[in-house]
Structures are given as C-alpha cells and as structure tokens.
C-alpha positions as CSV (number, residue, x, y, z in Angstrom):
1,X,-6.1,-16.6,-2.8
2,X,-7.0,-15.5,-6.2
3,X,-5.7,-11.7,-5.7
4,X,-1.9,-13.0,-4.6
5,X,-1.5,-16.3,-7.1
6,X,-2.5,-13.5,-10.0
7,X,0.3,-11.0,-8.1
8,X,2.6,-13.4,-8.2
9,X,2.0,-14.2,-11.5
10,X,1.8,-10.7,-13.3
11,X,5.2,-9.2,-11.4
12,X,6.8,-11.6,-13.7
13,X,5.6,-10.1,-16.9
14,X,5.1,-6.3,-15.8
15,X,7.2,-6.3,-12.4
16,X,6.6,-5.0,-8.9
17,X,6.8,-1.3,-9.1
18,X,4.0,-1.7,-11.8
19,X,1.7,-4.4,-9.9
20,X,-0.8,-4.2,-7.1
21,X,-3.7,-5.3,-5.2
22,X,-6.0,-2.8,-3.6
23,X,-8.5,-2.8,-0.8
24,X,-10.2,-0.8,1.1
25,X,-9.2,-1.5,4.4
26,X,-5.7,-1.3,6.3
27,X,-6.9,-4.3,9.4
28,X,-9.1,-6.5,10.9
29,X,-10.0,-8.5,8.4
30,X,-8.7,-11.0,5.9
31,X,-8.6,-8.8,2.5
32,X,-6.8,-5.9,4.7
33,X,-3.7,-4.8,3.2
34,X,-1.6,-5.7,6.4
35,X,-3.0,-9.5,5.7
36,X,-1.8,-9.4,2.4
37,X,1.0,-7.8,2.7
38,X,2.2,-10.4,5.5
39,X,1.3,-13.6,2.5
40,X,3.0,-11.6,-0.1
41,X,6.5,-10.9,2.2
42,X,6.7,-14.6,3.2
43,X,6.0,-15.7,-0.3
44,X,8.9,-13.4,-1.8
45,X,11.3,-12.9,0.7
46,X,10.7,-16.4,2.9
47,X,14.1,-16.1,5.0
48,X,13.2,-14.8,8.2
49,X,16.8,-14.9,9.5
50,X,17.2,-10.7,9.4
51,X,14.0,-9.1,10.0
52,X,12.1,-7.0,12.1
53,X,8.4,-7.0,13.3
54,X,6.2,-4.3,14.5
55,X,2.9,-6.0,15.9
56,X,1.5,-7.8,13.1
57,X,3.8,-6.8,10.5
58,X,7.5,-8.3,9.0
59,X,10.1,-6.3,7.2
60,X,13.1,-8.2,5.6
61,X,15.2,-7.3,3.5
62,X,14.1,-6.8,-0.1
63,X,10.9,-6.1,0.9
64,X,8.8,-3.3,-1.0
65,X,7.5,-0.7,1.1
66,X,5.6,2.7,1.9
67,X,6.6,6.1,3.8
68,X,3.5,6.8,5.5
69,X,4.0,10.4,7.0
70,X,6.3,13.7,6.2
71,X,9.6,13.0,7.5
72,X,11.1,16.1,7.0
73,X,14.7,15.6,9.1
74,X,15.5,13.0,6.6
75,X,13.5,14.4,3.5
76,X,11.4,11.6,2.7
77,X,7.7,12.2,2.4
78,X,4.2,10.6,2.5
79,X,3.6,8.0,-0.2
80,X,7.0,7.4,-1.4
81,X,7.8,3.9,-2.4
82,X,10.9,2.5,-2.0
83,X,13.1,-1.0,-1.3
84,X,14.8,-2.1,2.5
85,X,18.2,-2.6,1.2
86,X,20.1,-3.2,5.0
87,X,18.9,-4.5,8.3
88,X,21.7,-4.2,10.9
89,X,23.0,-3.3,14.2
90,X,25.1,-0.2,14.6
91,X,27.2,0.1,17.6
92,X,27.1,2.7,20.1
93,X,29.3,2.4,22.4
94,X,28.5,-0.7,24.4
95,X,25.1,-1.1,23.3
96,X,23.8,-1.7,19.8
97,X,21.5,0.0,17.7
98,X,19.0,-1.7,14.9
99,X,18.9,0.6,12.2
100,X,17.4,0.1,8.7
101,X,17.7,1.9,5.4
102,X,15.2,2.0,2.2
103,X,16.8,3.1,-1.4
104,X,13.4,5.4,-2.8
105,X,13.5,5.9,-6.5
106,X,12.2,9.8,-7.7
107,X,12.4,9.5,-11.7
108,X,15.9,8.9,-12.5
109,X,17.1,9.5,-9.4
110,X,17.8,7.4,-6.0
111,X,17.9,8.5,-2.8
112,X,18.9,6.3,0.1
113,X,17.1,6.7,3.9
114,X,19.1,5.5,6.9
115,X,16.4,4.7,10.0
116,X,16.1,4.4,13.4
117,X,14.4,0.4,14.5
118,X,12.0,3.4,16.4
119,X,10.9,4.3,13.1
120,X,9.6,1.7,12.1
121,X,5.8,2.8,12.6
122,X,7.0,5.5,9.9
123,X,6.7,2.6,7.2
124,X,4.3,-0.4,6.2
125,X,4.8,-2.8,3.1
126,X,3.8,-1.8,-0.3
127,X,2.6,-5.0,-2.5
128,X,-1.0,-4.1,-1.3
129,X,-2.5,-0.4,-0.7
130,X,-5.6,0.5,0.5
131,X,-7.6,2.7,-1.9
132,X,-6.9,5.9,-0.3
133,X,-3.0,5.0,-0.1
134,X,-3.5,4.3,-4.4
135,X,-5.0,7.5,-4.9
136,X,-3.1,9.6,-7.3
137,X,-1.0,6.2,-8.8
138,X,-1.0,4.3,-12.1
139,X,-0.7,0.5,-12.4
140,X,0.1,-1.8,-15.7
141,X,-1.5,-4.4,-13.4
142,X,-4.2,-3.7,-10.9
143,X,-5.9,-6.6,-8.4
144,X,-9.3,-5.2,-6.9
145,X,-10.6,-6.8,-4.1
146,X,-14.3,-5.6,-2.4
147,X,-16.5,-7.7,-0.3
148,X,-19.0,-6.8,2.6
149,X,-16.4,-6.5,5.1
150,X,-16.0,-3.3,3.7
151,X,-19.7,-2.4,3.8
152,X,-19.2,0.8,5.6
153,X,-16.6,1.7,2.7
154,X,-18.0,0.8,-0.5
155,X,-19.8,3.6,-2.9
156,X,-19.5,4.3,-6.7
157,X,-16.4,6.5,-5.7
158,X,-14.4,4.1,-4.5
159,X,-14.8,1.5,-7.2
160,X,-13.9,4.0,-9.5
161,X,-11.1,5.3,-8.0
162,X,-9.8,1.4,-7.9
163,X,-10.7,0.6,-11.3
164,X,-8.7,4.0,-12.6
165,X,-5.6,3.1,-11.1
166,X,-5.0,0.4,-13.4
167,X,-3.4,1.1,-16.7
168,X,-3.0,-2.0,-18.9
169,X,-5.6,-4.5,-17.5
170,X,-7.8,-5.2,-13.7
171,X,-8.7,-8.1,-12.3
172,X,-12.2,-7.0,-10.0
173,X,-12.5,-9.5,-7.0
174,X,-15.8,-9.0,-5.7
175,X,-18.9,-10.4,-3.9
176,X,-22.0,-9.7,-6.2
177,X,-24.1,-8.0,-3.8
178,X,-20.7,-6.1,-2.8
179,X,-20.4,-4.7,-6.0
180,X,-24.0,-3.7,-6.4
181,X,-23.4,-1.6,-3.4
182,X,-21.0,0.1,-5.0
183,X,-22.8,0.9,-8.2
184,X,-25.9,1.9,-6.5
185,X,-24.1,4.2,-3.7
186,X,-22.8,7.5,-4.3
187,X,-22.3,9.1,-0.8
188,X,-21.4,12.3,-2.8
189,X,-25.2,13.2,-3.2
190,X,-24.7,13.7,0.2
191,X,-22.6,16.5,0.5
192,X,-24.0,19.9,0.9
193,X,-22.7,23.1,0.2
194,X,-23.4,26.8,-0.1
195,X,-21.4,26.7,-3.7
196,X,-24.6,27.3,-5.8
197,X,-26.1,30.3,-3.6
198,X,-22.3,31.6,-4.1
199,X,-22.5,35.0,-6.2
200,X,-19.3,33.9,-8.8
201,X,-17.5,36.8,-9.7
C-alpha cells in the first residue's frame, strides 16, 4: 500500500516514464509485479469498458506497458516501453478480429506497433518491473520493495542493482530481517571459474 500511494503520488511531480516500483518477483505473491501492476491499471485507467485480459492480467487503453521478447516481423524488441493507444475489432470478412496497437518512444522518435489479440502474451504492464526486467534503466523516482517472499532471491546484488536504478531519490520498502539477507548474501562468492589459472596474454 505504501509502494503505490507513493507512485501515485511521485508521477505527478516526475511522471510515469520516470517512475517505478521494483520487485523481485513476476507471480505468486502479493508484492509480484503482476499484483501491482493489476492496482496500478485500475487506479489509473478505472474504465473497464474496452479492455482485454490474459489470465490475471488487464490491458486498457492508456495503459503503460512492456515488449517482453524479440519481435522481429514487426521490429519491436525485448524491453521496449511503450503506450496502448487503440483497442478494437478489425473485420475480416464475416468474422472480427481484436487487434491492439502500442506507440513506443526511441529518443525523439515514435514508432507505432499494430498487434494481433494472439499477441498479447508478447506484452505485460510496465508501472512495476521485476529487478531483472529494470536492469540496464534509470529512474528520477525509484520504489523498492523486498520481503521474505523473495527469500530464494535476495543477495547484496540484487539490492544494489535496485537501489542503482534510481536517479533522484528511493524509497526502500523492506522487512528488517529481509534486508539483512541481502547485505549479508553475496551469491557471487559462489561462482567458480578457471579465469585466474588463465595464462593472459
């Protein structure tokens, strides 16, 4: 509750192409960016009159949202953010098709995706990202959020890489013991490689 009241409070100052909450995990539990995403969409964009729904998951339009894999027929790629602009049926004969389009921005310059209601997998919503998803990204406004339903997930790495993101201020939403998991983990001592017995040349 804390995470979205301060996301809806910060897109009005710094927007919400610059805003975000992160998380570690996609499902399954309640600070899982599909969660989220779901309060953030109904808060937002509440008419529910021209929309489509994919198991858990509403897209109306307006709504912000993610390509999640290479699309190379239409030239849109993984990680692109963009807006749905239409929702609407396309006739074909004497059946209809739903079709959908997103307007992606790339600097200055717009491109506009035409899809398929069968692509809809293709896509999720954007106002919250799971840490892997933010990877790469800069924020003015970055919401945090780790607790131990993330146990599994949480090292010194990912904390870092959540903290990073942000560019003007974070707010860190975190069980105590959560976090101290995090500062005391670093799976990366883990790894082991043949690097040093490498003769560099």
């Amino acid at each position: 509750n804390i995470a979205i009241k301060t996301f809806l409070s910060s897109i009005e100052s710094d927007g919400l192409d610059e805003t975000i909450i992160i998380t570690p995990r996609k499902k399954d539990c309640d600070n899982s960016t599909t969660e989220i995403n779901n309060i953030i969409l109904n808060e937002l964009i509440p008419d529910t009159s021209n929309q489509m729904q994919l198991g858990k998951k509403c897209f109306r339009v307006g709504a912000k949202v993610i390509q999640r894999e290479n699309n190379y027929d239409k030239k849109v790629f993984n990680g692109e953010v963009g807006y749905i602009t239409k929702i609407y049926d396309e006739d074909k004969g004497k059946e209809k098709i739903k079709k959908f389009s997103v307007k992606y921005k790339l600097g200055d310059s717009e491109k506009e995706i035409v899809y398929n209601r069968s692509e809809l997998d293709q896509i999720d919503l954007a106002y919250a990202l799971t840490c892997h998803l933010a990877q790469g990204s800069g924020y003015k406004t970055v919401i945090a959020i780790i607790d131990n339903s993330h146990y599994i997930m949480l090292d010194s790495c990912l904390l870092y890489t959540m903290l990073t993101r942000a560019k003007k201020r974070c707010l860190l939403l975190s069980e105590p013991s959560a976090f101290i998991r995090c500062v005391n983990t670093n799976k990366g001592v883990d790894r082991q490689t043949w690097l040093k017995d490498m003769e560099l040349r």
